[in-house]
ROTI-357098 format. One line per 10 residues: number of its first residue (from 1); for each residue z, y, x of C-alpha. Coordinates in nm, 3 decimals. Each point is the difference from the previous one (the first is absolute). Layout:
NUM = Z,Y,X; ...
//
This chain:
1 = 0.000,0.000,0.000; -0.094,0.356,0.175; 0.184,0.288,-0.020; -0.113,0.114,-0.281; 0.035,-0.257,-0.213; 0.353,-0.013,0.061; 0.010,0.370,-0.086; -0.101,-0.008,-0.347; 0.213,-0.376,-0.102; 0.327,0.174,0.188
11 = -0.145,0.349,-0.240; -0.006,-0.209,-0.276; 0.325,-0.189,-0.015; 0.172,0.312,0.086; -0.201,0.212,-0.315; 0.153,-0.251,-0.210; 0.353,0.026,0.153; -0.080,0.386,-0.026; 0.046,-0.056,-0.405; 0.395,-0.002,0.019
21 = 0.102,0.262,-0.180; 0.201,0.120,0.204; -0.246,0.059,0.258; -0.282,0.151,-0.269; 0.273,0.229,-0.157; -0.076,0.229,0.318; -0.351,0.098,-0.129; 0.093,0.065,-0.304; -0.376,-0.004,-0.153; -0.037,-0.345,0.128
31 = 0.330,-0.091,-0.118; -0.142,0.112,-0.373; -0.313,-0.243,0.008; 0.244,-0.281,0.081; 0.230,0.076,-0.277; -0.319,0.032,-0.224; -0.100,-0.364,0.140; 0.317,-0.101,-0.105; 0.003,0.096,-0.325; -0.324,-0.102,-0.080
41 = 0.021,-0.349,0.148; 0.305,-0.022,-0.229; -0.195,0.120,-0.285; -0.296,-0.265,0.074; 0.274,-0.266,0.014; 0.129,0.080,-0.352; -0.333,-0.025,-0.152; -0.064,-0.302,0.186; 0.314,-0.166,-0.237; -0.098,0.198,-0.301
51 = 0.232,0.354,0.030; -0.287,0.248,-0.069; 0.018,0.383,-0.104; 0.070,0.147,0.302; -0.295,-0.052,0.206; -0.374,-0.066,-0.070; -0.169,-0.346,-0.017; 0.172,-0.253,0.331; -0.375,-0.009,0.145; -0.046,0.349,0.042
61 = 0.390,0.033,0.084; 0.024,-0.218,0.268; -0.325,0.142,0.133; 0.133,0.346,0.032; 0.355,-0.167,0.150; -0.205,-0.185,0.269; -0.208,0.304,0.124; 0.338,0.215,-0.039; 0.161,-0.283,0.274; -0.351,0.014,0.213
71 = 0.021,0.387,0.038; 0.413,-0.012,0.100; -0.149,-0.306,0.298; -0.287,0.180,0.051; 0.258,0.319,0.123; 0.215,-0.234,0.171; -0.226,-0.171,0.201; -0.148,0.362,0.097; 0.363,0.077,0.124; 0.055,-0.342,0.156
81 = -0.358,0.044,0.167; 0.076,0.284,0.150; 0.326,-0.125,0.159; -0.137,-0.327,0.123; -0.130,0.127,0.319; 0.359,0.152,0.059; 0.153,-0.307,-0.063; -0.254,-0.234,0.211; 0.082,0.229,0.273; 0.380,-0.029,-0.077
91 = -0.004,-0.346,0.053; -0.212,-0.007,0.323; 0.297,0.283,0.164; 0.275,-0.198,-0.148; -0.143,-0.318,0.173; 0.053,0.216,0.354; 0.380,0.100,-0.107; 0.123,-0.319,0.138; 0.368,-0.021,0.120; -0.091,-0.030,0.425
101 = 0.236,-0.051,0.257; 0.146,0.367,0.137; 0.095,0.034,0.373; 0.266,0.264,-0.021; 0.123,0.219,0.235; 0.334,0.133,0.096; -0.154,0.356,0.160; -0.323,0.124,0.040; -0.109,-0.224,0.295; -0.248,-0.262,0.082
111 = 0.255,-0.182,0.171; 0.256,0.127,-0.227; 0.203,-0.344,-0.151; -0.141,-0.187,-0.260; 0.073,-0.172,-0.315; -0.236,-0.212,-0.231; 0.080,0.122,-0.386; -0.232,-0.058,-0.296; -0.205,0.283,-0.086; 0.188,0.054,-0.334
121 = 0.322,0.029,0.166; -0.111,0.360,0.190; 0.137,0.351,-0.128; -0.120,0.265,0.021; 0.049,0.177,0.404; 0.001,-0.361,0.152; -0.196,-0.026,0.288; -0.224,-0.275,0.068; -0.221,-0.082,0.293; -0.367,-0.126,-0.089
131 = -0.250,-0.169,0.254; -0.338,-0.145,0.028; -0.037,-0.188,-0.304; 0.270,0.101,-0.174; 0.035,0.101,-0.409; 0.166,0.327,-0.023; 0.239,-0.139,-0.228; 0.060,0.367,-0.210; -0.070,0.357,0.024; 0.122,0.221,0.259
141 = -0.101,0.232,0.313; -0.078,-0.068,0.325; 0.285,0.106,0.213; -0.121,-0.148,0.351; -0.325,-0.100,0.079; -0.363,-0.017,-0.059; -0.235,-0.312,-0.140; -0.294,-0.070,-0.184; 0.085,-0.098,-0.380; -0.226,-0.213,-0.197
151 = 0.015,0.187,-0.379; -0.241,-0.177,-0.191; 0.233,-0.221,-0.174; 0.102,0.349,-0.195; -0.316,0.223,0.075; -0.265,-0.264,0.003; -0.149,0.138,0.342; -0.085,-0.234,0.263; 0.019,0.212,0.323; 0.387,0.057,0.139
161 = 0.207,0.385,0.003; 0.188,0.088,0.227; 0.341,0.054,-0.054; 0.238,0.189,0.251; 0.359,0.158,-0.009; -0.003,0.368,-0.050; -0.319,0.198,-0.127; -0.162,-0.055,-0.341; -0.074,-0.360,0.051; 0.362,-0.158,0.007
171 = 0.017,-0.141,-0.340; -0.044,-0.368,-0.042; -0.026,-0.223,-0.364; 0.166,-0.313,-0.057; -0.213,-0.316,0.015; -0.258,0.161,0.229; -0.038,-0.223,0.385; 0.029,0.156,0.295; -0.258,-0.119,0.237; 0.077,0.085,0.371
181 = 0.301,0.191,0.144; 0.330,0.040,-0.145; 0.172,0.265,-0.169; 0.377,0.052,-0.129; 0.008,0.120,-0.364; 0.254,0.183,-0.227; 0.025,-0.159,-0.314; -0.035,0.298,-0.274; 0.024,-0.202,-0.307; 0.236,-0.275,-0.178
191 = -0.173,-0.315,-0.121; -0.192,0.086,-0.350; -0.057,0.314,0.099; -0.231,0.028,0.290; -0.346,0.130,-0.066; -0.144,-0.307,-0.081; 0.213,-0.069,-0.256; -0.062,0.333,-0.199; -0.380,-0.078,0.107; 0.009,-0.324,-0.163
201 = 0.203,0.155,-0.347; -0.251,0.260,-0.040; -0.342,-0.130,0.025; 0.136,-0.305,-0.237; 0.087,0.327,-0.237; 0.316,-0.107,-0.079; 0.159,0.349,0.034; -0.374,0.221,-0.027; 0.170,0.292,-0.212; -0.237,0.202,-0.254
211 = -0.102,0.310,0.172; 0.059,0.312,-0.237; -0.390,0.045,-0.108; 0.067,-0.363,-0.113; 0.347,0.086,-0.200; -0.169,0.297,-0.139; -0.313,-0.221,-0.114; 0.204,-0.297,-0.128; 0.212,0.251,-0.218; -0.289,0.167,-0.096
221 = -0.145,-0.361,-0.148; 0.321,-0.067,-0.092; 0.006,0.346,-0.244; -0.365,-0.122,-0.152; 0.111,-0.353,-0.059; 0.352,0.128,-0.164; -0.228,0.224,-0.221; -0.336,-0.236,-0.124; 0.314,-0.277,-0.023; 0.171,0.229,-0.285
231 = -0.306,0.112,-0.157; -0.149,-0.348,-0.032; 0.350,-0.148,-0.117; -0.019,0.291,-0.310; -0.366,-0.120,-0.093; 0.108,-0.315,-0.159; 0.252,0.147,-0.279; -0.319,0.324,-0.057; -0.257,-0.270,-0.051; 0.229,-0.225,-0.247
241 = 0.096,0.312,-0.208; -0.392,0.078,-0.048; -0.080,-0.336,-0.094; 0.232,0.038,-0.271; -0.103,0.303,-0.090; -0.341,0.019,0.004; -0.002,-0.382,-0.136; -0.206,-0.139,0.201; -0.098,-0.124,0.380; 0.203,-0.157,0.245
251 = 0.342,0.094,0.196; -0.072,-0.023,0.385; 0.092,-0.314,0.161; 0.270,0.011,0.322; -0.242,-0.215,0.208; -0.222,0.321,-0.099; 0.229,0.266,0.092; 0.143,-0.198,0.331; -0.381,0.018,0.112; -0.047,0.333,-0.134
261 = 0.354,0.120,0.224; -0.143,-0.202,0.307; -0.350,0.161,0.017; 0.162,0.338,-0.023; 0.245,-0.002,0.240; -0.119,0.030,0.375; -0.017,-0.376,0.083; -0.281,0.036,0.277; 0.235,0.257,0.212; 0.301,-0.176,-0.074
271 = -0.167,-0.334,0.083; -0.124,0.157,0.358; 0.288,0.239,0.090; 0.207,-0.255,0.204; -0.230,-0.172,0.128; -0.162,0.352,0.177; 0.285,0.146,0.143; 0.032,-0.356,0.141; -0.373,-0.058,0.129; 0.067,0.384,0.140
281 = 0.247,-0.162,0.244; -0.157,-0.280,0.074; -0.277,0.172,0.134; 0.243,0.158,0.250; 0.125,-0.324,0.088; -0.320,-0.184,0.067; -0.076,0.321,0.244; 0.327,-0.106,0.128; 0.196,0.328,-0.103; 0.336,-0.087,-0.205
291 = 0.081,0.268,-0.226; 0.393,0.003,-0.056; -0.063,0.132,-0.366; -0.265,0.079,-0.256; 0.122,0.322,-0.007; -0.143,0.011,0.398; -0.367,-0.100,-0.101; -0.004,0.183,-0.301; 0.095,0.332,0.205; -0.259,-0.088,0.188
301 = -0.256,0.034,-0.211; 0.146,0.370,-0.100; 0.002,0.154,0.372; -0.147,0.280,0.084; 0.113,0.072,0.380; -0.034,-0.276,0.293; 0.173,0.064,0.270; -0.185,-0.232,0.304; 0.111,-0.046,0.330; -0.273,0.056,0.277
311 = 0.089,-0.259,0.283; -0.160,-0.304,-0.132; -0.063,0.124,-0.401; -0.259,0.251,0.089; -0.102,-0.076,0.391; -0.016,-0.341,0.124; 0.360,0.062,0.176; -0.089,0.051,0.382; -0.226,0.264,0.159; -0.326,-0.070,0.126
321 = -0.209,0.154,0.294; -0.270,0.139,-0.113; -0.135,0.213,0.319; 0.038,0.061,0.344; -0.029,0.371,0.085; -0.077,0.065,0.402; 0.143,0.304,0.192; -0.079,0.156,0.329; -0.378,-0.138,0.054; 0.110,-0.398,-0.075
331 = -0.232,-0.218,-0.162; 0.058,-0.149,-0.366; -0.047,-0.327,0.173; 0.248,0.029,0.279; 0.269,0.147,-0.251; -0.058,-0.265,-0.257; 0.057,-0.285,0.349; 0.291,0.189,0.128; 0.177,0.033,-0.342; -0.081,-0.355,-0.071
341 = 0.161,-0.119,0.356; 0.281,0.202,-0.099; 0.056,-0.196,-0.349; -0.034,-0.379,0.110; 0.346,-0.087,0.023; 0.012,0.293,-0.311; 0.087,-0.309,-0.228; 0.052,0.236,-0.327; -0.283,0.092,-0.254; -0.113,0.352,0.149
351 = -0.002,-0.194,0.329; -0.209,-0.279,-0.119; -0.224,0.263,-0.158; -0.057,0.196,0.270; -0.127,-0.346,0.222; -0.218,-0.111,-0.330; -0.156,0.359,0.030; -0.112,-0.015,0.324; -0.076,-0.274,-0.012; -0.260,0.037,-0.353
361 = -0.140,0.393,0.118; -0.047,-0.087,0.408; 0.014,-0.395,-0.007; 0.280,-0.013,0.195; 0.117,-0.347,0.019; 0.423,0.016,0.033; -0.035,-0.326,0.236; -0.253,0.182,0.226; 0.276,0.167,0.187; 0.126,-0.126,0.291
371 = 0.402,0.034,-0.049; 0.137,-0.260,0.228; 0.165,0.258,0.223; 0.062,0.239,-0.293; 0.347,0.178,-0.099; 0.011,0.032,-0.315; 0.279,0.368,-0.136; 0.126,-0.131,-0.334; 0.084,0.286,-0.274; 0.378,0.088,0.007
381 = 0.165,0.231,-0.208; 0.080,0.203,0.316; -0.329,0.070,0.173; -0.162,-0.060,-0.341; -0.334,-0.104,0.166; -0.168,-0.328,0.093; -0.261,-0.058,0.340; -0.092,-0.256,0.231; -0.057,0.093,0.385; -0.305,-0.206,0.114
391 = -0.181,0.045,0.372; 0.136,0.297,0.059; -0.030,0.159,-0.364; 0.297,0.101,-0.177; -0.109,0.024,-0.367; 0.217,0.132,-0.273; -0.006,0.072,-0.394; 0.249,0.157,-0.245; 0.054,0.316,-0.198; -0.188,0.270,0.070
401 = 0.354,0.229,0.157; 0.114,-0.314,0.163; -0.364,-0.022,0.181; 0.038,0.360,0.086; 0.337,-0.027,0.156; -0.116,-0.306,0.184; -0.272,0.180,0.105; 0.146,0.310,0.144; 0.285,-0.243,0.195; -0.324,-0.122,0.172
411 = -0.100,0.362,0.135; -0.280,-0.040,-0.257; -0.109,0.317,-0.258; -0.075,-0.057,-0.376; -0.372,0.122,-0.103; -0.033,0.174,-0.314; -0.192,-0.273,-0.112; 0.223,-0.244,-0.023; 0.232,0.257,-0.261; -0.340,0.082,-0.180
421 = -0.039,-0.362,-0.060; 0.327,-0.063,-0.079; 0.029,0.298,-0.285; -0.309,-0.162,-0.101; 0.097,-0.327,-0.118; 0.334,0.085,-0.129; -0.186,0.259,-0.272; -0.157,-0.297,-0.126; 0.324,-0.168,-0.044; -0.060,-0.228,0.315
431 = 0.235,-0.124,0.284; -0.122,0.098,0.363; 0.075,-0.202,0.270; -0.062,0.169,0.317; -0.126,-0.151,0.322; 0.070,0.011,0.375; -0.118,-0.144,0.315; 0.155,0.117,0.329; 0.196,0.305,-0.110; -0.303,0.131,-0.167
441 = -0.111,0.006,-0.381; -0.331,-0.204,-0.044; 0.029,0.028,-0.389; 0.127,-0.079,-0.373; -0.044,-0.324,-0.217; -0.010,0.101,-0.390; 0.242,-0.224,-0.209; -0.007,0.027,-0.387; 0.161,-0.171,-0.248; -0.292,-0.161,-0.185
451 = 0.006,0.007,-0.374; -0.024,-0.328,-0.220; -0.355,-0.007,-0.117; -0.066,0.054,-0.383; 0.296,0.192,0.032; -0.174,0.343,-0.161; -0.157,-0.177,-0.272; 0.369,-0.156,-0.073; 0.140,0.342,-0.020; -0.292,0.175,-0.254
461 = 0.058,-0.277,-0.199; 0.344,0.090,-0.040; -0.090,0.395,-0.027; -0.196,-0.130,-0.308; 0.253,-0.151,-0.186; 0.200,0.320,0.093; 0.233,-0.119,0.226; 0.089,0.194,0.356; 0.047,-0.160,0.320; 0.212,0.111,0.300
471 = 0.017,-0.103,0.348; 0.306,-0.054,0.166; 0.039,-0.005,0.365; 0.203,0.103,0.283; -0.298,0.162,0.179; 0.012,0.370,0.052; -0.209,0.194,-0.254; -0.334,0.073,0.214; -0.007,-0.391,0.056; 0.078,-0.036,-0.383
481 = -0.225,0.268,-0.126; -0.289,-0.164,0.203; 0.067,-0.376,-0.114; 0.075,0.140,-0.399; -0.356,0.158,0.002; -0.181,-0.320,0.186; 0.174,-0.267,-0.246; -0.054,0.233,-0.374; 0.397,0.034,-0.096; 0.097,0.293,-0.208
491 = 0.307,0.141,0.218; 0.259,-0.132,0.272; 0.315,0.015,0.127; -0.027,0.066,0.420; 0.317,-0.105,0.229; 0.168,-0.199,-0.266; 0.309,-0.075,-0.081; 0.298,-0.215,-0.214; 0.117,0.336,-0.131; -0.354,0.171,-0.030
501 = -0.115,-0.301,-0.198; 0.271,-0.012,-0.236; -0.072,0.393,-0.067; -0.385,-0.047,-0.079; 0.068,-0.255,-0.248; 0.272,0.183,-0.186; -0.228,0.323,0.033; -0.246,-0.242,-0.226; 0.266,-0.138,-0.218; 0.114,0.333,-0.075
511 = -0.343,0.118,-0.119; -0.049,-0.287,-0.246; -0.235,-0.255,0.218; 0.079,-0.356,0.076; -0.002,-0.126,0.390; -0.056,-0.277,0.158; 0.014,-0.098,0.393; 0.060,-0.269,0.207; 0.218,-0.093,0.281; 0.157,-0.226,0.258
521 = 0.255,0.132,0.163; 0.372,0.093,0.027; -0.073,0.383,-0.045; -0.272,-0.041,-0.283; 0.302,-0.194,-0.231; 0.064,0.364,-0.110; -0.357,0.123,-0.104; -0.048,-0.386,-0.163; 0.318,0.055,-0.190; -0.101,0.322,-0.147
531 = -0.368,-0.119,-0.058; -0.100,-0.073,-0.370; -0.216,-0.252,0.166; 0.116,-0.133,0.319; -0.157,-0.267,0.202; 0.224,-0.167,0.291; -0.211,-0.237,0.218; 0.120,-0.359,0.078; -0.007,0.061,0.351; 0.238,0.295,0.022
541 = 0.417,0.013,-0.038; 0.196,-0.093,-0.255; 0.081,0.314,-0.087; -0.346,0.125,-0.075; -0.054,-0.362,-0.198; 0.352,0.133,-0.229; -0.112,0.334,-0.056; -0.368,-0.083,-0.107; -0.024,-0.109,-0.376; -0.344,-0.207,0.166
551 = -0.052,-0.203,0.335; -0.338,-0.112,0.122; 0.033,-0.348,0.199; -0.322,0.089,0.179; 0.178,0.316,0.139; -0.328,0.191,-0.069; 0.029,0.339,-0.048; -0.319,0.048,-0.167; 0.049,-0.163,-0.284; 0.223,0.285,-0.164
561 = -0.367,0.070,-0.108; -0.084,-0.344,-0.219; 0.372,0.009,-0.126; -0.111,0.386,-0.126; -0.283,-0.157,-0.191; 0.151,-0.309,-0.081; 0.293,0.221,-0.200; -0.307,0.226,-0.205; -0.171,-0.328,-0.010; 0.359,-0.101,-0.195
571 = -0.011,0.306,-0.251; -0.374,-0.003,-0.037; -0.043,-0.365,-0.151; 0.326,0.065,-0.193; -0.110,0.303,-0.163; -0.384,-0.104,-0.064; 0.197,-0.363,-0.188; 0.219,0.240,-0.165; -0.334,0.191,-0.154; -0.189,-0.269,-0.065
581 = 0.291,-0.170,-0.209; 0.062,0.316,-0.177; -0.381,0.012,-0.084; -0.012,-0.357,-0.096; 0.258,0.037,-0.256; -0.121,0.281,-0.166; -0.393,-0.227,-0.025; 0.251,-0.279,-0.165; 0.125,0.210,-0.276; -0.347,0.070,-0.129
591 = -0.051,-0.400,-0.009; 0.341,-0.133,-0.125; 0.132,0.263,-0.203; -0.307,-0.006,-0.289; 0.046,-0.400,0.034; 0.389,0.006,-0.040; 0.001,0.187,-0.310; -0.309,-0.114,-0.194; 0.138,-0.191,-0.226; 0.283,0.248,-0.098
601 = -0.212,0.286,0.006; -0.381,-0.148,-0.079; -0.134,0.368,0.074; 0.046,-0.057,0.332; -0.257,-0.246,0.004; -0.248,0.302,0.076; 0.163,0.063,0.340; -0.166,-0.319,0.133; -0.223,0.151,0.231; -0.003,-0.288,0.228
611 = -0.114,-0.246,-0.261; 0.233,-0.243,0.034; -0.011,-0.318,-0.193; 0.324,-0.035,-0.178; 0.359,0.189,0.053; 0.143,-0.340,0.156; -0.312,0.024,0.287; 0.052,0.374,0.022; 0.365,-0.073,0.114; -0.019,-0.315,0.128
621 = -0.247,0.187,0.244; 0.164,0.270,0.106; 0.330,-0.265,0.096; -0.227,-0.196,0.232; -0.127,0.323,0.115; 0.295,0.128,0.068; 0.101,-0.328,0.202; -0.304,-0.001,0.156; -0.026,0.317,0.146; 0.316,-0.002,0.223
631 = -0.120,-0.308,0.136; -0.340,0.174,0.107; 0.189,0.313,0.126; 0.235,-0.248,0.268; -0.285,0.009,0.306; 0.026,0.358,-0.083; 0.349,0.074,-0.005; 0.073,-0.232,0.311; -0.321,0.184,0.194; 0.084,0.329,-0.043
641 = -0.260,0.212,-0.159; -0.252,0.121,0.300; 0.141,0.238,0.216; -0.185,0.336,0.072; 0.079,0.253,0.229; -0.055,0.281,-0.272; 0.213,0.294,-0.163; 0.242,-0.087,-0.337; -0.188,0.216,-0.205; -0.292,-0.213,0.013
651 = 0.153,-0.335,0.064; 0.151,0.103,-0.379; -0.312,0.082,-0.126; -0.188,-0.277,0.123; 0.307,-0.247,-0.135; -0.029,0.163,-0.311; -0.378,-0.067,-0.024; -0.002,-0.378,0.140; 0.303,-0.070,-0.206; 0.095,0.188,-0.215
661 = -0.365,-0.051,-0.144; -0.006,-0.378,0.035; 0.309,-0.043,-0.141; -0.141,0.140,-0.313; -0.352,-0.187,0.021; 0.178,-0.346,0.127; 0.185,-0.052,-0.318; -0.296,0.063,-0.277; -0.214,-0.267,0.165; 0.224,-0.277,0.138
671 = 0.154,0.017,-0.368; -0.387,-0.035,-0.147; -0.076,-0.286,0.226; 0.344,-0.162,-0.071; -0.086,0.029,-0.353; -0.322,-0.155,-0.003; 0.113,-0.294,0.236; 0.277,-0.067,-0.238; -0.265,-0.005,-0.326; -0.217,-0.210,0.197
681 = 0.220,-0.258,0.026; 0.156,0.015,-0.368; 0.359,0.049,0.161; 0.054,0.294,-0.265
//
């Protein structure tokens, strides 16, 4: 059996278990439609032994019962759809959560003493040493130590993270391997309540709370049930009282008016509602973000301000050369082989760069040096410069004043080219590194940070559907100003901080607009905490994880984006099911009402527009209609309606058009072809 398969029969079993009362009684038009089952299934058994009166003939009866009980399953097994692929993915985490042996420690020290406790035994600020092929038996940081973590038991991704004490990379989940190294953790949970655990609670939906658009919707349905429920329940005494009096024509049945009460009522929202605020989140989860709360996705959908880190959101995360400027009468191609001698044992991205650029502009080949007798100058934080001295060459690069300094030390003069180049590069927001060889400047290599490609179309898209992005960085503003313009966002904040962070969301707040950022660090818990929508990355400290009401397990920052138009995918397929059901049941009055009535009132006989056969086919049509419908709507309602980058005003008029309009049309001919199925076969 494939996965599927064993979606809908586990969907199935549970829309039947769904009919408990007590579960149904939360949506409370649902909850009608059963009790309107009930009654009529009692009312078909009655006639069945020969108590009649109340209802009309047991065949038409038990009919209407049995298409009342298909449209509750038909809701159910929308709802239980939509949480299968929660609970599928439930079961595969809670297979990881398995009780592993714990080496714990007595201080934090590889070769601190160590005792052997079950995994469920740990509290929280234990400390427990992990190694090479070890379960990390519960949450916590990394207080020593640095290793490669295999995550895809929780995350699904193959490659290993690295995971090191101190930084924004020192937070570690239970049941994840570590795969070479060691590293002494700090508990920061009690068993049941590490993140797994509240991982594995809320994609099973067993504590998904209705977000307020939700409340606000189910007591709006809630107020049009309560209403059609009274007038339909006053219909019965006005038709018996002119039957009498007039003296002729026939009372209404209650199998008529419980059919009459369920086509009125918004069945096709109520039927959907659950199961799209669930489908919403489940989208989330299979791009591996878990929202801690409808409330989280639905704000989502609402935001109007995205705050967006530039290290890794909006660049790629390390500078890039991107030229090599020459100074004093040197050649291109003798800058581009001293800078790239001066980079080989330059083992971090902007020195790997800088040998891949030489090496693509002037083919030259970084093992077509001769460096057996080489010294190579590592970068310190002191002379904060990096060389080699080779056959007599002493070769250095740094930052531009540090290369001046150097230079001067040497008995060596600065040309103005070198600071022409330098003001240069820095206008457009680059990084110069300058170059020396011998106590004299021979040039500057151009580093930039590169920005993620599609990255301006990302950020129209968003100025579309009116929403405004800002940069955040730690850059000073010329850098910022230059990188803002390159990559299309709508403002930044230069030379960042914690406390300047926090300020530029309230600033926001205050004037109305919803926020949302992400974050993976210690000093972004604030900002995250404040944030209407705040997006903590797997990767970073438990801290951020605690203040962020969503954590990505692929620690990619981008994806703030898709959660943006996941959230006004949310509100767009809720509000276009909302119109259409609206629409529909307007269509269904024309149909049922003329039918209902017809016998009490034979006048109304001229309202038939549709043609319909008989009053029992008129309603009998509009039931399986009804049923029908919600079933046709579930691909819809778990989808999402198609998400468009484009402004409310006409996502609302184009909803309004596809269906709000075919929520009027639908009704008028499925009833009509209904009808004339039913006549063909002589079942009325």
């Amino acid at each position: 059996m494939n996965n599927n398969q064993k979606l809908y029969r586990r969907a199935l079993g549970d829309a039947f278990s769904k009919l408990n009362p007590r579960h149904l009684v939360r949506n409370p038009v649902m909850f009608v439609v059963e009790i309107g089952s009930l009654l009529l299934t009692v009312l078909f058994a009655l006639s069945l032994v020969g108590i009649e009166g109340l209802g009309d003939n047991p065949a038409f009866t038990g009919t209407i019962a049995a298409w009342l009980w298909f449209t509750v399953l038909f809701a159910n097994f929308a709802e239980a759809l939509a949480e299968g692929r929660g609970k599928a993915q439930a079961d595969a985490l809670r297979r990881t959560r398995t009780e592993t042996p714990a080496k714990k420690v007595t201080a934090a020290d590889r070769n601190a003493r160590v005792e052997t406790v079950a995994s469920t035994a740990l509290r929280k600020d234990d400390l427990v040493l992990v190694e090479a092929g070890d379960l990390i038996p519960s949450d916590g940081e990394v207080v020593v130590g640095i290793a490669a973590v295999d995550e895809s038991a929780v995350t699904g991704e193959s490659a290993p993270v690295i995971r090191e004490s101190g930084g924004d990379r020192s937070a570690v989940t239970g049941g994840t391997r570590v795969i070479s190294d060691w590293l002494v953790v700090k508990i920061t949970s009690n068993p049941g309540e590490g993140f797994l655990d509240r991982m594995i609670s809320l994609v099973e939906g067993a504590k998904r709370q209705k977000t307020p658009n939700e409340i606000a919707l189910t007591i709006l349905l809630a107020g049009f049930t309560i209403v059609f429920l009274v007038v339909v329940a006053t219909l019965l005494p006005f038709s018996i009282y002119s039957v009498r009096a007039a003296g002729q024509g026939t009372a209404v049945t209650v199998t008529v008016l419980v059919a009459l009460l369920v086509c009125l009522i918004p069945t096709t929202i109520g039927g959907l509602l659950n199961a799209i605020g669930i489908a919403g989140m489940d989208r989330l989860i299979r791009r591996n973000v878990l929202a801690m709360s409808g409330r989280a996705v639905e704000a989502a959908g609402d935001v109007d301000v995205l705050l967006l880190d530039k290290t890794g959101t909006i660049t790629l995360g390390n500078r890039q050369a991107v030229e090599f400027v020459p100074v004093g009468g040197v050649r291109p191609q003798e800058l581009a082989r001293l800078t790239q001698l001066a980079s080989l044992a330059d083992e971090t991205p902007e020195g790997r760069s800088i040998v891949a650029l030489a090496e693509k502009e002037f083919n030259l080949k970084p093992n077509g040096h001769s460096t057996q007798l080489a010294e190579f100058i590592p970068f310190t934080a002191q002379t904060r410069m990096s060389g080699i001295n080779l056959n007599g060459d002493a070769i250095r690069k740094g930052a531009p004043d540090t290369i001046a300094q150097y230079v001067r030390e040497q008995g060596g003069t600065i040309p103005g080219a070198l600071q022409t180049a330098v003001e240069a590069i820095a206008r457009t927001g680059g990084t110069p590194l300058a170059v020396a060889r011998n106590g004299r400047a021979v040039g500057v290599v151009h580093l930039k940070d590169v920005v993620k490609p599609g990255m301006k179309e990302r950020f129209r898209q968003m100025r579309a559907m009116g929403i405004k992005t800002v940069m955040i960085t730690g850059d000073n503003p010329l850098t910022a100003t230059a990188i803002a313009a390159e990559a299309g966002v709508d403002d930044f904040l230069a030379e960042a901080t914690p406390e300047a962070k926090l300020k530029l969301i309230r600033q926001y707040q205050a004037e109305g607009r919803l926020v949302a950022m992400t974050g993976d660090g210690t000093n972004d818990a604030p900002a995250l905490a404040q944030a209407d929508v705040a997006v903590a990355m797997n990767s970073g400290t438990q801290p951020a994880r605690e203040a962020a009401n969503m954590v990505d397990l692929d620690s990619d920052p981008t994806k703030l984006i898709e959660i943006v138009e996941i959230g006004k995918q949310l509100l767009m397929t809720r509000g276009a099911l909302t119109t259409f059901s609206v629409a529909n049941d307007v269509a269904k009055y024309f149909a049922i009402i003329p039918a209902a009535f017809a016998a009490t009132y034979p006048a109304l006989g001229a309202l038939n527009f549709m043609g319909l056969a008989t009053p029992q086919s008129a309603i009998l049509s509009a039931v399986i209609f009804n049923a029908l419908v919600i079933i046709a709507l579930v691909p819809l309602a778990l989808r999402g309606v198609p998400y468009r980058p484009l402004p409310a005003a006409r996502l609302l008029r184009d909803n309004l058009l596809i269906y709000g309009l075919g929520g009027l049309i639908a009704p008028f001919v499925g009833i009509k072809l209904i009808d004339l199925v039913l006549m063909a076969l002589g079942l009325v």
